[in-house]
PLY file of the C-alpha trace (Angstrom):
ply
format ascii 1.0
element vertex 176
property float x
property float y
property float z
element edge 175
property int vertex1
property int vertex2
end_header
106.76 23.43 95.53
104.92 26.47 95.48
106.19 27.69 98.83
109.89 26.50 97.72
109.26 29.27 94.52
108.10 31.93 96.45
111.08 31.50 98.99
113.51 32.03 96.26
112.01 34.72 94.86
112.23 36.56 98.48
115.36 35.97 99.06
117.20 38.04 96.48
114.75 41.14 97.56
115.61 40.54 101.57
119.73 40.32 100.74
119.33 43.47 98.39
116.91 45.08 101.18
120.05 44.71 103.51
122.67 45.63 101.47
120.67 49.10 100.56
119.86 49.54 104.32
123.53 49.30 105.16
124.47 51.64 102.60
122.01 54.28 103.99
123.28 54.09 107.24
126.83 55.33 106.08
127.10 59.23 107.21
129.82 61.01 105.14
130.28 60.75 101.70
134.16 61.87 101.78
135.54 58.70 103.87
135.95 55.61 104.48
132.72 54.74 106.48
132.05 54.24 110.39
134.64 51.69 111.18
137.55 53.92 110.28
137.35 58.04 110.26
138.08 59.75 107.52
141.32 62.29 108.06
142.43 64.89 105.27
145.62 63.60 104.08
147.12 66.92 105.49
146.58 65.81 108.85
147.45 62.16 108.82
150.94 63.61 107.26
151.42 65.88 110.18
150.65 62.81 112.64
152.81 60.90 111.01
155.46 63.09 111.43
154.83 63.74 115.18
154.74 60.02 115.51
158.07 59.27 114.07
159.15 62.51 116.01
158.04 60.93 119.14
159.09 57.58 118.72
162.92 58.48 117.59
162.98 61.06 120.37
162.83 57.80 123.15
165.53 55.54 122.78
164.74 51.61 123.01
167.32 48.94 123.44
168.49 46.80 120.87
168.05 43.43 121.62
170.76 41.08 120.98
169.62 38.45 118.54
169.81 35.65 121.34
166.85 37.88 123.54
164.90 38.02 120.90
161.78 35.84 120.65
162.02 32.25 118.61
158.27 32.39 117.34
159.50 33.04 113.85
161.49 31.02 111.41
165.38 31.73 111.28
165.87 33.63 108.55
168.60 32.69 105.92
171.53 34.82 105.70
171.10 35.56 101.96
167.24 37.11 102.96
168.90 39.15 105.55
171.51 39.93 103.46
169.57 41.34 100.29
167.30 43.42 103.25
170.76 45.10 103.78
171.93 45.22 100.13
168.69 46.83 99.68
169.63 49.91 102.30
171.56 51.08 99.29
168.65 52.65 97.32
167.97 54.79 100.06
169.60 57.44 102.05
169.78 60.58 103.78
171.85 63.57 104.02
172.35 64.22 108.24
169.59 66.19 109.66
167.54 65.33 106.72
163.89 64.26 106.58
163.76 60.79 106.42
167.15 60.12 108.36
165.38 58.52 111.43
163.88 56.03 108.98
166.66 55.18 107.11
169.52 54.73 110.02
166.76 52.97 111.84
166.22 50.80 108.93
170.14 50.00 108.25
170.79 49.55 112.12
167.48 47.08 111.56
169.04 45.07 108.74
172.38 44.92 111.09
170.42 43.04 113.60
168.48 40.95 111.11
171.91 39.68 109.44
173.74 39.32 112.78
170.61 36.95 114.01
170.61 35.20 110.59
174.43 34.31 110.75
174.38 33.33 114.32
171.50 31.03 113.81
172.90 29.94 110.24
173.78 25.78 109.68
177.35 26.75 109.09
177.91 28.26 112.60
178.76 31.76 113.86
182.32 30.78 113.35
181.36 30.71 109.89
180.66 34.41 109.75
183.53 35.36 112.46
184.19 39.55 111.36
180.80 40.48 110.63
179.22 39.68 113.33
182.18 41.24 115.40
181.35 44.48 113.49
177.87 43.98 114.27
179.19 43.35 117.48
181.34 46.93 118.01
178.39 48.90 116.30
175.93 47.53 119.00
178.35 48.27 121.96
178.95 52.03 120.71
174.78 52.34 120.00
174.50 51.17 123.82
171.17 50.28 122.83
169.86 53.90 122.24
168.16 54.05 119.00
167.42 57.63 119.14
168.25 59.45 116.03
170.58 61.92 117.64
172.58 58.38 118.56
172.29 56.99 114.95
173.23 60.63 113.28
176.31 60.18 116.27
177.42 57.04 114.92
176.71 57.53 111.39
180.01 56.74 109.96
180.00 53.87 112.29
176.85 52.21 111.40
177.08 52.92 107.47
180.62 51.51 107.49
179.33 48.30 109.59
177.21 47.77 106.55
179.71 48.78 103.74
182.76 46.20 105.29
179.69 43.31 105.57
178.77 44.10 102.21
182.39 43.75 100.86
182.55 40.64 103.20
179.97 39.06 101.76
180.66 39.81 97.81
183.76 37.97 98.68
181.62 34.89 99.95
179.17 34.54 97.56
178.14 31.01 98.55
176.73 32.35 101.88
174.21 34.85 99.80
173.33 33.07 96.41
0 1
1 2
2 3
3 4
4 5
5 6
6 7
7 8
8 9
9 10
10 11
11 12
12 13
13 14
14 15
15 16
16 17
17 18
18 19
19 20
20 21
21 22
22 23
23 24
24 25
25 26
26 27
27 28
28 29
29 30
30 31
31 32
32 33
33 34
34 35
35 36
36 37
37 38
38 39
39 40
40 41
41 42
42 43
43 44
44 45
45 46
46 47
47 48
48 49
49 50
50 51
51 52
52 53
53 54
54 55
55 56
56 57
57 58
58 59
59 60
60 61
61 62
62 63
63 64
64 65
65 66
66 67
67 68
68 69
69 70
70 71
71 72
72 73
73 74
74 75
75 76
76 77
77 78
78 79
79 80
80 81
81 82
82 83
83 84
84 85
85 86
86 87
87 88
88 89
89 90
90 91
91 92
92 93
93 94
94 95
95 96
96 97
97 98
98 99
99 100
100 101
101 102
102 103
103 104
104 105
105 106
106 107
107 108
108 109
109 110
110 111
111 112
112 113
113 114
114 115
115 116
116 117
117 118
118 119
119 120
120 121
121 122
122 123
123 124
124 125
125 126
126 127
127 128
128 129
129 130
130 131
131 132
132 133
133 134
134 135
135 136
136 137
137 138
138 139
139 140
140 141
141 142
142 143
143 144
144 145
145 146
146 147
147 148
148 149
149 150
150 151
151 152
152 153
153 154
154 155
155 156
156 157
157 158
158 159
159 160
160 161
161 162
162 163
163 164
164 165
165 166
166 167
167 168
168 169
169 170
170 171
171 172
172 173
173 174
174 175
């Protein structure tokens, strides 16, 4: 019993021993600690930016919805359909900051809605001029996602959306 006592007494000093000890071993005071570097905001802004730079610089193919891996769920039209609904609170004027993000993004929501209504219960059949549209805005992109191709077909790929959108407000049962 005695030995039992003396244990638990030990213990509490031996976890807060370790627990100071790995404190003290931290180096900088002004991040996040060894495991991740600490980088002025500054500089993880600029990065950022050369990163997006980079990335919308080199087109990548779109993949048709049918080449795309099956290790998710299908998603429901009406999900894919509010992710485009939702391109309408953002925007971007052409050449603007955040264009490559936002084009990218609708073209994104395209693809997620054309998957969702091919794989939908109902059929494609079901969903027979959007995914045509879908299906003309995909042959003009020619799978180059660069933003000089999205700023190209601007008109095309923001009207895409706007018809599907009217399309769909006039088929409420699909999205509700």
């Amino acid at each position: 019993m005695l030995i039992c006592n003396g244990l638990r007494a030990a213990i509490p000093a031996m976890v807060l021993g370790a627990l100071l000890a790995g404190c003290s071993a931290a180096t900088t005071t002004d991040g996040p600690g060894d495991d991740m570097p600490y980088v002025a905001p500054e500089k993880a802004e600029a990065a950022a930016e050369a990163a997006a730079a980079k990335v919308s610089a080199s087109p990548s193919p779109t993949p048709e919805p049918e080449d795309l891996p099956a290790t998710e769920p299908p998603m429901l039209v009406r999900d894919a359909f509010a992710g485009l609904q939702a391109t309408y609170q953002d925007g971007c004027k052409p050449g603007g900051a955040n264009c490559a993000y936002f084009l990218g993004r609708v073209n994104e929501e395209l693809t997620r809605l054309d998957r969702a209504m091919k794989t939908d219960d109902q059929g494609p059949g079901h969903f027979p001029e959007p995914i045509a549209w879908i299906g003309t805005l995909r042959t003009a992109l020619k799978g180059d996602l660069g933003i000089e191709n999205l700023e190209k077909h601007r008109t095309l790929l923001l009207g895409t959306r706007d018809k599907i959108n009217t399309w769909m407000q006039g088929h409420p049962e699909d999205y509700r």
